[in-house]
Phi, psi and omega in degrees: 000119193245146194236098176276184164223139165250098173239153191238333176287138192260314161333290191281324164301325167255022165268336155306298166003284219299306183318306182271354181280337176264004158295340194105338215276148185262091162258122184270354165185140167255163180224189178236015197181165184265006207252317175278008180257312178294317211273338165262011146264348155309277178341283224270314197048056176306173192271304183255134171251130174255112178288171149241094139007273160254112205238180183284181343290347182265339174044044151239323178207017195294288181002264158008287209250005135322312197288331194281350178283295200301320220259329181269341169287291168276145149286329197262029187274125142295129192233157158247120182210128227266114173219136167316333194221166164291104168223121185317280179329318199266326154320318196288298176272015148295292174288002189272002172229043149140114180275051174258169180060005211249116163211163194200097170249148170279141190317322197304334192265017164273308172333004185217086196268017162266331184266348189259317174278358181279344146322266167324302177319315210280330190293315189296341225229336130124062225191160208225128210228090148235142185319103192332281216324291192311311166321279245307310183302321193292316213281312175287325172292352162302077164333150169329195167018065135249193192263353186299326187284357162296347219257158191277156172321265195301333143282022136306284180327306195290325189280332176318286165330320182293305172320344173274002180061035182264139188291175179313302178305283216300339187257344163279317178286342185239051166240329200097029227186180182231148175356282171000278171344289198303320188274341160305301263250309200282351186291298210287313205291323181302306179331288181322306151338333207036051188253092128344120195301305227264354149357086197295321164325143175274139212270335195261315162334292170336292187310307195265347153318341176306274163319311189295321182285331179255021161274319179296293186299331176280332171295000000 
C-alpha cells in the first residue's frame, strides 16, 4: 500500500509516518500543504491519501478540497481524512460525489492505533470509515418531522453503523444480535427510505447520505 500524507503539523506527520512504516506500509511522501501534497500524487500515484482538513494558508477547508482535487485527478485514490474536531458540513461533502474509498476520522483515533489502521485497510480496500464521534453528533442533531423519525431506535442504532462504514457482521457483533437481524433491520431502514432494490445507487450509501444532508440543511 503505498500512501501519501498531508499534515501541517510536524509532529503528527511524521509520527504518523513512523507508525504505518513500522507496519509494514509505503509511505512514499509526507507534505505540509495542499499545493505539495496534489504534487505528490502527481509524483507517487499512491494507493492512499491521509488528509488534513485544515491546512495553509487559511488553515479552513483546503484540506477538503485538495483531497476532492486529488480524487478527480485519480479517481481510484483512496483518501482518509483527519479533523481535530467534528465539523458537520465537511463530513457531508466529503461523501457527496461517492462514499466508496472514502474516511473521515478525528485526530484523536490515530492514538488508538488498531482502530485507526483498521480505518485505513477498510478505506483502502474501497470502503468507507467514519468516525462514531461524528455518527454520534450527527445523529443528535437531527430534528422531527423527517423521514429518519419512521426509523425504529434500533434501526437508528444500525444505520449509525453503517455510516461508520461497518458490514453486516461487524454491526451484528457490536449490536449483539445475528446477521438475520442485521439484514431484516437494514431491509425495514430501506423501506422506510424509499430505497428500491432496483435503485442503481448503492442503497446502503444512499441511506446514510440520506441522514447527513438532512442533518446539514436542518442544523
Amino acid at each position: 500500500m503505498r500512501i501519501v500524507i498531508a499534515e501541517d503539523d510536524p509532529l503528527l506527520r511524521e509520527g504518523l509516518a513512523m507508525l504505518l512504516r513500522a507496519e509494514s506500509l509505503d509511505v512514499v511522501a509526507t507534505t505540509d500543504g495542499p499545493d505539495a501534497f496534489l504534487a505528490a500524487v502527481e509524483a507517487h500515484d499512491p494507493d492512499v491519501a491521509i488528509v488534513d482538513v485544515r491546512m495553509p494558508p487559511t488553515h479552513t477547508d483546503e484540506g477538503i478540497k485538495a483531497a476532492v482535487e486529488a480524487r478527480r485527478r485519480r479517481p481510484g485514490l483512496a483518501v482518509l481524512v483527519l479533523s481535530a474536531y467534528v465539523e458537520q458540513a465537511f463530513a457531508t461533502d466529503l461523501l457527496a460525489g461517492g462514499a466508496g474509498r472514502l474516511g473521515y476520522l478525528l485526530k484523536e483515533r490515530v492514538g488508538r492505533v488498531e482502530q485507526f489502521l483498521d480505518a485505513l485497510h477498510r478505506v483502502a480496500g474501497g470502503g468507507t470509515a467514519i468516525d462514531p464521534d461524528v455518527v454520534a453528533q450527527l445523529l443528535t442533531r437531527t430534528r422531527p418531522d423527517t423521514e429518519l423519525e419512521r426509523l425504529s431506535p434500533r434501526e437508528r442504532d444500525v444505520l449509525s453503523l453503517m455510516a461508520e462504514g461497518l458490514g453486516n457482521t461487524a454491526i451484528a457483533e457490536r449490536l449483539f444480535v445475528t446477521e438475520g437481524a442485521v439484514h431484516k433491520h437494514i431491509r425495514s431502514i430501506f423501506a422506510k427510505l424509499g430505497l428500491a432494490p432496483t435503485d442503481r445507487a448503492d442503497r446502503r450509501v444512499t441511506a446514510v447520505l440520506r441522514y447527513l444532508e438532512d442533518t446539514q440543511r436542518r442544523g
